[in-house]
C-alpha positions as CSV (number, residue, x, y, z in Angstrom):
1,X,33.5,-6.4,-29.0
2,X,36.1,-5.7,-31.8
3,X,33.6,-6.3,-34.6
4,X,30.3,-4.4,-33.0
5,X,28.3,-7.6,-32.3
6,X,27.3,-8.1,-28.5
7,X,26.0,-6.0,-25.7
8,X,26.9,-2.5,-25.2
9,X,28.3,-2.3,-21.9
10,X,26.2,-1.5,-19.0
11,X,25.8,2.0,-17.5
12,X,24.6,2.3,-14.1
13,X,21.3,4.6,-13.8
14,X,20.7,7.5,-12.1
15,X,21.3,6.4,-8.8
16,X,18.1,8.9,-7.8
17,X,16.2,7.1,-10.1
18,X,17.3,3.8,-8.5
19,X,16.2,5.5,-4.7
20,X,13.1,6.3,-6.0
21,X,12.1,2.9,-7.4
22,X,13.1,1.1,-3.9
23,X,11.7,4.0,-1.9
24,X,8.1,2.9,-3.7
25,X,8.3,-0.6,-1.9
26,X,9.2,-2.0,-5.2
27,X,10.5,-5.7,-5.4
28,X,13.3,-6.4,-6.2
29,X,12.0,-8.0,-9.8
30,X,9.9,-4.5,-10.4
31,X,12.9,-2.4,-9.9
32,X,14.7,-5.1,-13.1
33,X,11.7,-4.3,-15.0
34,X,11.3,-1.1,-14.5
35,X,15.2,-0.6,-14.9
36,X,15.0,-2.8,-18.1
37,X,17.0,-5.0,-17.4
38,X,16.4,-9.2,-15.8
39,X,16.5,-9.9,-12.4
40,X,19.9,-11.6,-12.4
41,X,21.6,-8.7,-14.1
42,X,20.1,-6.6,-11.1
43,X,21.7,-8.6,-8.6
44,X,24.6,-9.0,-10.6
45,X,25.2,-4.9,-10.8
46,X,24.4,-4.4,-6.6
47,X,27.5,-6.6,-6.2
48,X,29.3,-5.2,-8.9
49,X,28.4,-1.5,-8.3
50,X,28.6,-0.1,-4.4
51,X,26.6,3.3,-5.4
52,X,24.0,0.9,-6.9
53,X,23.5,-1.4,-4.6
54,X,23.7,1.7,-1.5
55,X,20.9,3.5,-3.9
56,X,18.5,0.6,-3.4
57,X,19.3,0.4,0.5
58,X,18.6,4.2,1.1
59,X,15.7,4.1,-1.3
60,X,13.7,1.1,0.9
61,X,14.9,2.8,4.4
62,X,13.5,5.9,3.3
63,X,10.1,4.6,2.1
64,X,9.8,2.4,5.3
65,X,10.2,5.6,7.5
66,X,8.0,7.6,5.7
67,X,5.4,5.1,5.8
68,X,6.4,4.7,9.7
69,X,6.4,8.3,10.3
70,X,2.8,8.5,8.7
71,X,1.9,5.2,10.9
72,X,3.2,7.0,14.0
73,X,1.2,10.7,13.6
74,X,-2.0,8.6,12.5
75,X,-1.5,6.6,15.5
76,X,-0.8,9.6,18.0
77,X,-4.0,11.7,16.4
78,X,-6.3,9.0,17.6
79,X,-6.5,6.3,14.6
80,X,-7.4,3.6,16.5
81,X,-6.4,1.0,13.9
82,X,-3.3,2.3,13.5
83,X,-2.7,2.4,17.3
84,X,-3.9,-1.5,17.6
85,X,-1.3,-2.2,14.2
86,X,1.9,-0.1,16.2
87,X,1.3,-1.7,19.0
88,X,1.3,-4.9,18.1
89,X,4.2,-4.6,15.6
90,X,6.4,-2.4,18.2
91,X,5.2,-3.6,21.5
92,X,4.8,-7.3,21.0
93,X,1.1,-6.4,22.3
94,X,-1.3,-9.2,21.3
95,X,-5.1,-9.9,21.7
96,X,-6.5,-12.6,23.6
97,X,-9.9,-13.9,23.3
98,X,-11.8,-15.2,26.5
99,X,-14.6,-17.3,25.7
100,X,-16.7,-17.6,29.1
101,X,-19.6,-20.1,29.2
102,X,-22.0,-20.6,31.9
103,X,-23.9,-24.2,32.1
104,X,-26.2,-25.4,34.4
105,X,-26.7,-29.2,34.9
106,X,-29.9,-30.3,36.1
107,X,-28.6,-33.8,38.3
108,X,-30.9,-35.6,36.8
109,X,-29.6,-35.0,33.5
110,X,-26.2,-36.4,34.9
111,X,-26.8,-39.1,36.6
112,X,-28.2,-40.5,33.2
113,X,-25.3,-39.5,32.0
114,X,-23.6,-41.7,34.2
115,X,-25.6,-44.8,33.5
């Protein structure tokens, strides 16, 4: 850049800033945008910058447990939804569906059948 023409050299941003995008449950392509800068450049700077890239990894465990701490008290106060939800996302629990059926035959009816 010895005659001023190209791009000004990139400054990482507030790495709270960066912690609170990810924390949000932004994608990776929002936290570019928001950051103003492409997709490419984003992945590009979290290889090239440890404190960036770390930013973005406390940011989304930080939102996931505050969303699973919230998930957890609903569920313990009674929320029956989010009891089913933790359960079947901790405990491998699953629903079955039994489908009973009761038919009667008359033996006429079967030995046409049969015919």
């Amino acid at each position: 850049m010895a005659n001023g023409i190209g791009r000004p050299p990139w400054i990482p941003p507030d790495p709270e800033k960066v912690e609170s995008l990810a924390s949000r449950g932004l994608t990776m392509e929002q936290i570019a945008d928001c950051l103003g800068i492409g997709l490419s450049t984003l992945y590009e700077k979290k290889n090239e910058y440890v404190d960036f890239a770390e930013a973005i990894k406390r940011g989304q465990a930080k939102g996931i447990s505050i969303v699973a701490n919230s998930l957890y008290e609903s569920a313990k106060n009674g929320n029956t939804t989010a009891q089913i939800f933790y359960m079947k996302c901790r405990a491998q629990w699953k629903e079955t569906t039994v489908t009973e059926a009761n038919v009667t035959v008359r033996q006429e009816d079967a030995i046409k059948e049969l015919e």
